[in-house]
LOZAMI-157004 format. One record per residue (C-alpha): z, x, y; residue number from 0. Coordinates in steps of 0.05 Angstrom, whole numbers. Last residue first. Example, Ala and Ser with C-alpha at 12.3 -4.5 7.8 and 13.67 -1.06 7.14 Angstrom:
BEGIN
REC_Z_X_Y_dogu
REC_143_273_-21_1
REC_156_246_-90_0
END
This chain:
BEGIN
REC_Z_X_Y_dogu
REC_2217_549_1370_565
REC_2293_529_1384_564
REC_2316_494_1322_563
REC_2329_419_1328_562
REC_2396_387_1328_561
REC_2421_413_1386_560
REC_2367_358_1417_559
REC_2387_308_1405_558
REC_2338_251_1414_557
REC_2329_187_1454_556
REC_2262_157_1444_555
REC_2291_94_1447_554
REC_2274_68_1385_553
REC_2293_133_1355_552
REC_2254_155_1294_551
REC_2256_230_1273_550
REC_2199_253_1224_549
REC_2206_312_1170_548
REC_2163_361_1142_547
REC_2188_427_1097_546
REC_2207_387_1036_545
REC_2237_437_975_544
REC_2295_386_971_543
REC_2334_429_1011_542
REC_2289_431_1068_541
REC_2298_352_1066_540
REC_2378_362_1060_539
REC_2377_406_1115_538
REC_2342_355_1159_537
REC_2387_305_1140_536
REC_2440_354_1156_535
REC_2412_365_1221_534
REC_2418_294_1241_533
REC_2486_288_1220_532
REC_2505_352_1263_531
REC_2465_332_1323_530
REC_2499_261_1333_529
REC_2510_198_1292_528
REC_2564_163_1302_527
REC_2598_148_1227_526
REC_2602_90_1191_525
REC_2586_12_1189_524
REC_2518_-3_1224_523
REC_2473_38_1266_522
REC_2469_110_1307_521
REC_2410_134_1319_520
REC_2364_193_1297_519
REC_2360_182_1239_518
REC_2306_207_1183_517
REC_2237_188_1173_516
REC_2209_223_1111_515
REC_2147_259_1090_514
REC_2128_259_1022_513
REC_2062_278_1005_512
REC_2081_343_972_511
REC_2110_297_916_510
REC_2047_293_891_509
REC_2044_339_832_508
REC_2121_304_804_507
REC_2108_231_834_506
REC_2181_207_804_505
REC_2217_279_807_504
REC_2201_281_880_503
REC_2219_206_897_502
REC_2297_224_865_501
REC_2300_282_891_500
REC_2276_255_960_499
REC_2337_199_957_498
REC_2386_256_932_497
REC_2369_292_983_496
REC_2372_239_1040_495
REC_2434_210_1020_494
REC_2472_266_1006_493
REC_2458_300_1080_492
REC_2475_236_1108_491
REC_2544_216_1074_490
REC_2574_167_1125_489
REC_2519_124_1127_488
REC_2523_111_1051_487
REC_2599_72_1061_486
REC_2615_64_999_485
REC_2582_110_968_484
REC_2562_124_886_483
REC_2485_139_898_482
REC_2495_60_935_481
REC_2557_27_928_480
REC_2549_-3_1004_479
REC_2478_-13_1012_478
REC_2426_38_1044_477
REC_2404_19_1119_476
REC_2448_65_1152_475
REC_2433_130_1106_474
REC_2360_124_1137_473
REC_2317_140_1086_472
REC_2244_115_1116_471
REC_2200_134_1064_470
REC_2134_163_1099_469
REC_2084_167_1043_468
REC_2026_224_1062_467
REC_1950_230_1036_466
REC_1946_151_1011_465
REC_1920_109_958_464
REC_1944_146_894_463
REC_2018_150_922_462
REC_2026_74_941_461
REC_2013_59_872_460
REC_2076_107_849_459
REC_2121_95_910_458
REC_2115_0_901_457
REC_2126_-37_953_456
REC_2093_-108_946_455
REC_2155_-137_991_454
REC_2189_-166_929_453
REC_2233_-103_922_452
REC_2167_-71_884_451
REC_2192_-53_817_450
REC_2213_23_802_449
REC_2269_23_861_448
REC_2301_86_876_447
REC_2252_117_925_446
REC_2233_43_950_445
REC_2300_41_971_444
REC_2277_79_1034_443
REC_2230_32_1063_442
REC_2154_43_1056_441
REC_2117_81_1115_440
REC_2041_89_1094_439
REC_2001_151_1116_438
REC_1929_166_1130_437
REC_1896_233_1148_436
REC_1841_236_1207_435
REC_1782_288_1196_434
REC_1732_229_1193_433
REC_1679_212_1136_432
REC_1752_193_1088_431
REC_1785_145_1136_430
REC_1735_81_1114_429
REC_1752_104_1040_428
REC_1824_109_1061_427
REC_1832_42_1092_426
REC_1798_9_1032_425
REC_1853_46_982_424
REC_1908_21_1028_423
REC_1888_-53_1024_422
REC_1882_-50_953_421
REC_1940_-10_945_420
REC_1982_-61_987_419
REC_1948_-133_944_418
REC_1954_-100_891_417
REC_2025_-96_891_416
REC_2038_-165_916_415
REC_1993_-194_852_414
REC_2035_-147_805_413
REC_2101_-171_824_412
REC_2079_-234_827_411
REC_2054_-289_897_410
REC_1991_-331_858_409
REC_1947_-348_922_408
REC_1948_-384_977_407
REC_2010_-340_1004_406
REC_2071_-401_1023_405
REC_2128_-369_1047_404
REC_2191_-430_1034_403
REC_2230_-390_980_402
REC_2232_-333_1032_401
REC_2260_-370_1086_400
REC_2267_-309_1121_399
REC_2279_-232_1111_398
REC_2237_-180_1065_397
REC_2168_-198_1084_396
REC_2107_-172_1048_395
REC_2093_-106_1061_394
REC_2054_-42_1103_393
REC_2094_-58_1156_392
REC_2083_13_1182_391
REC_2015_48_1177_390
REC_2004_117_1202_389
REC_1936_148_1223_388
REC_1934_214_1225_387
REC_1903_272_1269_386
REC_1880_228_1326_385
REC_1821_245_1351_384
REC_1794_186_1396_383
REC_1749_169_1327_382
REC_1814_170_1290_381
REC_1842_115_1329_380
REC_1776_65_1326_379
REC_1774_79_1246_378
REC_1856_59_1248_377
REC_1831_4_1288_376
REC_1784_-28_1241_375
REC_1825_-18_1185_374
REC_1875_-63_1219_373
REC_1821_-112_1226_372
REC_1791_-111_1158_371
REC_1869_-114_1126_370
REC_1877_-180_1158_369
REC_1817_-209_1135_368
REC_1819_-183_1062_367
REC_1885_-246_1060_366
REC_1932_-214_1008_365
REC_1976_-181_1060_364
REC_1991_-253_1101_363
REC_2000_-253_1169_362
REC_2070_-253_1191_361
REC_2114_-309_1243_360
REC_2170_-282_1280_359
REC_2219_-331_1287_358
REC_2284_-277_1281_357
REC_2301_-314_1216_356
REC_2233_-296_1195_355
REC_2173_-351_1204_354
REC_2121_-386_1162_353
REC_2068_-422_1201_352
REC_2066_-494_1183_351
REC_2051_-540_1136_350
REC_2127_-559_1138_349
REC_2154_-547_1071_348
REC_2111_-498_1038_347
REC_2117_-456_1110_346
REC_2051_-411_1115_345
REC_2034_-341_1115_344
REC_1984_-325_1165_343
REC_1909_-320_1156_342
REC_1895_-387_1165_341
REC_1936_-389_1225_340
REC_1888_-344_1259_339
REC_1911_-333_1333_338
REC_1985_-354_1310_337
REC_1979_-300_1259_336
REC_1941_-253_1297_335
REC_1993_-247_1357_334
REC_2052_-251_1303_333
REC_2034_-194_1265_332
REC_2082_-169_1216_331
REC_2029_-142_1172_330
REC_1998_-84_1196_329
REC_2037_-45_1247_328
REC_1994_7_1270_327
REC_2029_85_1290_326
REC_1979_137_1311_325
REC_1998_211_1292_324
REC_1983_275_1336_323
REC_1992_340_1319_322
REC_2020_382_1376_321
REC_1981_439_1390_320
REC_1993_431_1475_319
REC_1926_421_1487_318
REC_1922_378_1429_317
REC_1981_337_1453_316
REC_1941_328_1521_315
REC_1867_320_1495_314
REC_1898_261_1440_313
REC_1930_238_1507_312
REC_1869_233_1545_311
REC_1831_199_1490_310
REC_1887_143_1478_309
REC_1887_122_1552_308
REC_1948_74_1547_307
REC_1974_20_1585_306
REC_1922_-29_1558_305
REC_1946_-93_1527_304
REC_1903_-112_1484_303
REC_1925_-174_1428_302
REC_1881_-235_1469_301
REC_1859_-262_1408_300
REC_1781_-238_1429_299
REC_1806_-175_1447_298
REC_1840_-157_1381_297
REC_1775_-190_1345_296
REC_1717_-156_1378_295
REC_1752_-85_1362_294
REC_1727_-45_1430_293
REC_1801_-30_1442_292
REC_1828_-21_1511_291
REC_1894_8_1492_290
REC_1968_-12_1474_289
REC_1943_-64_1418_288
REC_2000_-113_1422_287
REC_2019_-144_1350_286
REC_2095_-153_1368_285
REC_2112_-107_1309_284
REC_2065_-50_1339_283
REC_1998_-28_1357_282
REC_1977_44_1390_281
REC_2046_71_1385_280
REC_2053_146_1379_279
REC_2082_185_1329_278
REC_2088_265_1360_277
REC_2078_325_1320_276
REC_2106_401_1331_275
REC_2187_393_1344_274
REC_2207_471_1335_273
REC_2245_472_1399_272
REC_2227_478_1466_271
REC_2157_461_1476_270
REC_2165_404_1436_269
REC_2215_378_1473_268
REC_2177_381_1537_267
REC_2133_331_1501_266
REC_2176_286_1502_265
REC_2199_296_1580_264
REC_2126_301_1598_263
REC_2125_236_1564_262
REC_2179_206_1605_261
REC_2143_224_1672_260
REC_2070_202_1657_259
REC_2098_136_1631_258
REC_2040_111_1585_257
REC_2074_141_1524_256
REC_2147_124_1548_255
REC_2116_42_1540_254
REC_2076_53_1482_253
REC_2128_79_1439_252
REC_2144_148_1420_251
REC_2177_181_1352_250
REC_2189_246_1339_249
REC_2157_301_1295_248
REC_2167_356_1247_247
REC_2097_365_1205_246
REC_2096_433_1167_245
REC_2022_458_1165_244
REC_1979_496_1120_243
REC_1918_525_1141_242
REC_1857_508_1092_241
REC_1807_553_1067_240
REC_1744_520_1053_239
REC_1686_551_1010_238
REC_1628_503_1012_237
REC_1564_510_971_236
REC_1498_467_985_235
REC_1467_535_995_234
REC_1420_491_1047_233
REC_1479_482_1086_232
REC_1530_427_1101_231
REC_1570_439_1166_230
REC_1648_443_1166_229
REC_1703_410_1183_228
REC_1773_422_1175_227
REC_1829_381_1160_226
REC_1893_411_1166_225
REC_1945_421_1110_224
REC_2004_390_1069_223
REC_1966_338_1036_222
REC_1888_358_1031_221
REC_1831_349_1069_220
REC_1754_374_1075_219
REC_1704_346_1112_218
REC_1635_365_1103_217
REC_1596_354_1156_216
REC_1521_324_1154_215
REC_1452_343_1127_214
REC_1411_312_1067_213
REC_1463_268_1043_212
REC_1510_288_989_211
REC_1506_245_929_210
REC_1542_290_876_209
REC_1599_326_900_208
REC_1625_376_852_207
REC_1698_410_863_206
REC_1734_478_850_205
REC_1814_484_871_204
REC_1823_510_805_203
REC_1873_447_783_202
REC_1812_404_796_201
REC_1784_388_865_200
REC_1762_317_899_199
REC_1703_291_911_198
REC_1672_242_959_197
REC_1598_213_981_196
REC_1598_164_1037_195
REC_1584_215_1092_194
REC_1602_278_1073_193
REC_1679_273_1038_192
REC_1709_334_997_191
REC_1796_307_984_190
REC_1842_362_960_189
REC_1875_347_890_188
REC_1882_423_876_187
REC_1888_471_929_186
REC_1876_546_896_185
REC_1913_610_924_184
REC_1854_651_968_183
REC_1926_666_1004_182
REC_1899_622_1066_181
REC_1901_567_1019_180
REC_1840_548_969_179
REC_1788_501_972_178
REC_1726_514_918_177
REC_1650_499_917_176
REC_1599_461_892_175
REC_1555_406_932_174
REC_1504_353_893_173
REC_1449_330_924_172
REC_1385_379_909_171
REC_1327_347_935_170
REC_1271_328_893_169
REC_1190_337_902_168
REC_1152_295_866_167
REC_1080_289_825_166
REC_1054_226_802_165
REC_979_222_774_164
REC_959_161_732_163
REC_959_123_796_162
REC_931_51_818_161
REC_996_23_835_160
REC_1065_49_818_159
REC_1126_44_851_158
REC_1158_108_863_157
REC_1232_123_847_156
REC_1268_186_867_155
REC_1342_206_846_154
REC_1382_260_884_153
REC_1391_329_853_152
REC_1437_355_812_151
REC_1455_304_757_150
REC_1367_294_751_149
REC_1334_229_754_148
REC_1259_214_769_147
REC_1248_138_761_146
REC_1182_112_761_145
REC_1172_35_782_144
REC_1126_-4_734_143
REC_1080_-65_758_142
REC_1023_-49_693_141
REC_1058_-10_638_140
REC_1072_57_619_139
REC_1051_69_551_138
REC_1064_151_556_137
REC_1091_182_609_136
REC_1073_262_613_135
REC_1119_308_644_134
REC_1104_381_676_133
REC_1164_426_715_132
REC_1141_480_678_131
REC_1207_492_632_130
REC_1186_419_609_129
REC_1202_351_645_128
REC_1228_301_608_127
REC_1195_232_585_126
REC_1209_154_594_125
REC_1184_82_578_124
REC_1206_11_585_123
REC_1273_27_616_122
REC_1302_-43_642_121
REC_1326_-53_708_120
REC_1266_-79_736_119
REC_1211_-59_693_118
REC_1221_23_697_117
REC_1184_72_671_116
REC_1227_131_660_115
REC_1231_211_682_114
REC_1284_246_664_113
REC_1286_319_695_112
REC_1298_374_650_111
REC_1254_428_679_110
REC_1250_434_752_109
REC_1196_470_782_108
REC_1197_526_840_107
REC_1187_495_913_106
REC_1237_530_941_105
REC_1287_469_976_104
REC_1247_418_953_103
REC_1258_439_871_102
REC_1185_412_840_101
REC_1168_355_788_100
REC_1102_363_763_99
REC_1056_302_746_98
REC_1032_256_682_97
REC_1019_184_675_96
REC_990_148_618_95
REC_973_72_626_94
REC_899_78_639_93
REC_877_7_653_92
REC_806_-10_619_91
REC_752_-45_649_90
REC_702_-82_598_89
REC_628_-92_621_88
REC_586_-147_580_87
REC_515_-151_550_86
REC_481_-202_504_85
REC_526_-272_511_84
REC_486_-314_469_83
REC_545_-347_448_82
REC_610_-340_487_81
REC_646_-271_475_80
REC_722_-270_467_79
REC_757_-208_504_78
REC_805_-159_470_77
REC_830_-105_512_76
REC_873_-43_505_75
REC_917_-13_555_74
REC_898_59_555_73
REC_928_126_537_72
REC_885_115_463_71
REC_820_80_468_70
REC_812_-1_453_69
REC_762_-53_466_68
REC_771_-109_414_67
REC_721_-162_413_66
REC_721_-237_390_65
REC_664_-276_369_64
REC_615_-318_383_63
REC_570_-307_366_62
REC_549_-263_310_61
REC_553_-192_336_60
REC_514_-133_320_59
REC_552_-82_371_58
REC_518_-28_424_57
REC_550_21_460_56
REC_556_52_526_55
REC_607_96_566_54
REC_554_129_591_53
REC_590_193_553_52
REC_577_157_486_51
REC_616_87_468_50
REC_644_82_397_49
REC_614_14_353_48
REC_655_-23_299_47
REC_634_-71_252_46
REC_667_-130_216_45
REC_735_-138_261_44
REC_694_-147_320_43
REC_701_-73_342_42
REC_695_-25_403_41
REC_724_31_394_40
REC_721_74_466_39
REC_696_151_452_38
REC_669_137_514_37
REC_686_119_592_36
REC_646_113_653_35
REC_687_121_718_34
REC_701_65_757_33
REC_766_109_782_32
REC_822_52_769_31
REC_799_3_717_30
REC_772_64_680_29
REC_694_35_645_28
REC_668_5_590_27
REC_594_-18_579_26
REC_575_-59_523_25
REC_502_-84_493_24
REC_516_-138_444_23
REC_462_-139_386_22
REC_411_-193_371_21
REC_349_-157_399_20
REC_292_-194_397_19
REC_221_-156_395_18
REC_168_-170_438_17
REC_102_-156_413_16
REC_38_-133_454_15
REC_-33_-146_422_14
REC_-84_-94_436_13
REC_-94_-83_362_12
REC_-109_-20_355_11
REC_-45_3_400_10
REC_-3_-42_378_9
REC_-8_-24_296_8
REC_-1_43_317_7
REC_63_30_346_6
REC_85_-7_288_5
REC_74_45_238_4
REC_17_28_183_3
REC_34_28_114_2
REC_-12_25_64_1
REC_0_0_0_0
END
């Protein structure tokens, strides 16, 4: 038989025949660059076809059918194809990316960064960065935010959109270093604050700050010392050395502070003995705000009275190197608690405000309100310098109709008690970015007594919240019986060391944040007091292996032959 090829067949005839093709002519291509892509498998499920370089390919299809386009780092595809559909383009979505994470600071890669594919909050995919700095993400999908994470550096996320190429730069966040004393001895327990990141240091005096912002001070504080401040630098390593300092101070209200004459008096004091630290009213137990404050809420309930110019006295006592401490009374309040009655405790029986014998009416400690405002001024006080802010009346009340105070809330040992650290622990976080300290007066008793008194008093959960605890052991005040005395007022040296002893041996490491009010006055059954019982307190704290001490006269009347010539 002969056999004639088709072409030649054509060309003698003159005819011209069309032939049908029956096959699906495909064309894939990168959803993102429009680039031509082969070596896709393209199948039916009864034949399969790979595209060449074109990114073309041909499939015998019966239609219709459906079509599988798939080629590995990419999303694959399946598409159903309508009858006498003959050609069709298919756009696939790379979902590999790959990239080079780099050190900011040097340029030089970072190996051992995690990288993940994030959906929300949920890791859908993640890799590691090699000694080169290189990561490839596998099956990341469509929508996904990457997440580059690394404990020394601050974390980067990127949301993705038509890459398959990510490469970032990170900057190193986290700050090393040590704090030691003068000696090179280390301080352990010191505070490391820049901006809203803190640390504190181990038993070696060394500390890690993760979180650090890109520039700022570093503020550095610790119980017994000053606060220093220092820039951060590019080393991100800090190596403080802290000056030590012994506290002795005395007591002034509002009224001597804005007398020019009776301050110089005061201050006078200091220059002749070893008084070094003054307590200074800027809001006390009648809720008066001695200043102009800028806090919307003490001018809006009328609580500033302004005979004060707190910046020019911080420049004064600093002149003079007198550490400066700014007294707030917190919680007996009366201006705020008839300003906001729903803030203030309230009288079961009546409706109405609670009151103490005296008719003072309190705001009430568990209310976040109250605490916001105070914390508010303590910020406004250490921004005019001061070098510590003190809180008295940092309770529940102790005298009144007691069985009549009305909280809102369940009133427990354990409620009361949370209520104070809570309170104290938000004060110190808003204290931490400045170089001002913050202590907490708490009666005397509270040295002896392992509950709370009912006033939410309580040494061990006061200690973790604050940088000094000012126990106010005035021999007047403790009971007859008390440490074995019948009249305690008579025994002042005994008192107060035993008292401290006692408050030492109970916070053991942090007993260096004791600092004690002693008498200065004379009060109650017993003894006048003059410069020999006062000294003996202050023996007693020097005794107790305390070397800072407070003096509180209401008066501001102080003896001085009780004080050591400087």
């Amino acid at each position: 038989m002969l056999i004639v090829p088709l072409v030649a067949l054509l060309a003698t005839t003159g005819y011209v025949v069309f032939l049908r093709d029956d096959r699906l002519r495909v064309t894939v291509i990168d959803a993102y660059s429009e680039l031509p892509l082969g070596s896709v498998r393209v199948s039916d499920g009864r034949e399969t076809a790979v595209t060449d370089d074109r990114g073309q390919t041909r499939l015998e299809l019966v239609t219709p059918a459906r079509v599988t386009f798939a080629k590995e780092d990419y999303d694959p595809v399946t598409l159903e194809v309508a009858e006498g559909l003959r050609s069709i383009t298919v756009r696939l979505r790379p979902n590999v990316v790959r990239g080079v994470v780099t050190n900011r600071a040097n340029g030089q890669p970072l190996a051992g960064v995690a990288v993940k594919a994030l959906l929300g909050d949920r890791v859908v995919a993640e890799a590691r960065t090699g000694p080169d700095g290189q990561y490839t993400l596998r099956e990341v999908p469509e929508g996904a935010t990457l997440a580059f994470e690394h404990d020394e550096f601050s974390d980067v996320q990127v949301k993705l959109s038509r890459q398959t190429s990510v490469s970032v730069a990170l900057r190193r966040d986290v700050v090393t270093g040590r704090v030691t004393d003068l000696h090179g001895d280390p301080i352990p327990d010191a505070t490391i604050v820049i901006g809203n990141a803190i640390s504190s240091t181990d038993e070696t005096g060394a500390f890690r700050l993760a979180g650090a912002p890109e520039e700022g001070d570093v503020v550095v504080k610790a119980s017994g010392y000053r606060a220093i401040v220092l820039p951060l630098t590019a080393e991100m390593r800090v190596e403080a050395q802290l000056e030590p300092i012994s506290v002795r101070a005395i007591y002034i209200n509002a009224a001597v502070a804005a007398n020019p004459e009776a301050l110089a008096e005061r201050l006078a004091l200091a220059e002749r003995t070893e008084i070094n630290a003054v307590v200074v009213d800027l809001k006390d137990s009648t809720g008066r705000v001695y200043y102009d404050s800028q806090v919307p809420l003490a001018r809006a309930i009328g609580a500033t009275l302004p005979v004060l110019q707190p910046a020019a006295l911080i420049e004064e006592l600093h002149r003079r190197n007198i550490y400066a401490i700014a007294r707030i009374v917190v919680f007996e309040d009366p201006i705020l608690a008839e300003a906001k009655p729903e803030w203030a405790i309230k009288n079961a029986e009546t409706g109405g405000l609670w009151r103490t014998w005296n008719g003072l009416a309190w705001v009430n400690a568990h209310r976040s309100e109250v605490w916001d405002y105070n914390i508010a001024l303590a910020l406004e006080a250490a921004r005019f310098g001061f070098d510590e802010i003190q809180f008295d009346y940092v309770r529940f009340p102790s005298d009144g109709p007691l069985d009549q105070a009305e909280y809102g809330v369940e009133h427990t040992r354990v409620t009361r008690t949370h209520a104070i650290g809570e309170f104290l622990a938000r004060a110190r976080q808003a204290l931490a970015p400045t170089r001002a300290y913050l202590a907490a007066d708490i009666f005397g008793l509270q040295l002896w007594e392992l509950g709370d008194s009912g006033i939410g008093q309580n040494l061990e959960i006061i200690a973790q919240h604050v940088d000094y605890i000012c126990p106010m052991v005035y021999p007047s005040h403790f009971y007859p019986g008390s440490m074995g005395f019948d009249i305690p007022n008579d025994h002042p040296y005994e008192v107060v060391l035993w008292s401290l002893q006692n408050g030492m041996e109970r916070l053991s490491q942090q007993s260096r944040k004791l600092r004690p009010w002693l008498q200065d006055f004379s009060y109650g059954r017993g003894i006048e007091y003059g410069p020999n019982q006062v000294r003996a307190q202050i023996q007693a704290v020097l005794d107790a292996g305390l070397d800072s001490w407070m003096l509180w006269n209401a008066d501001n009347v102080y003896h001085e032959q009780a004080l050591q010539a400087d």
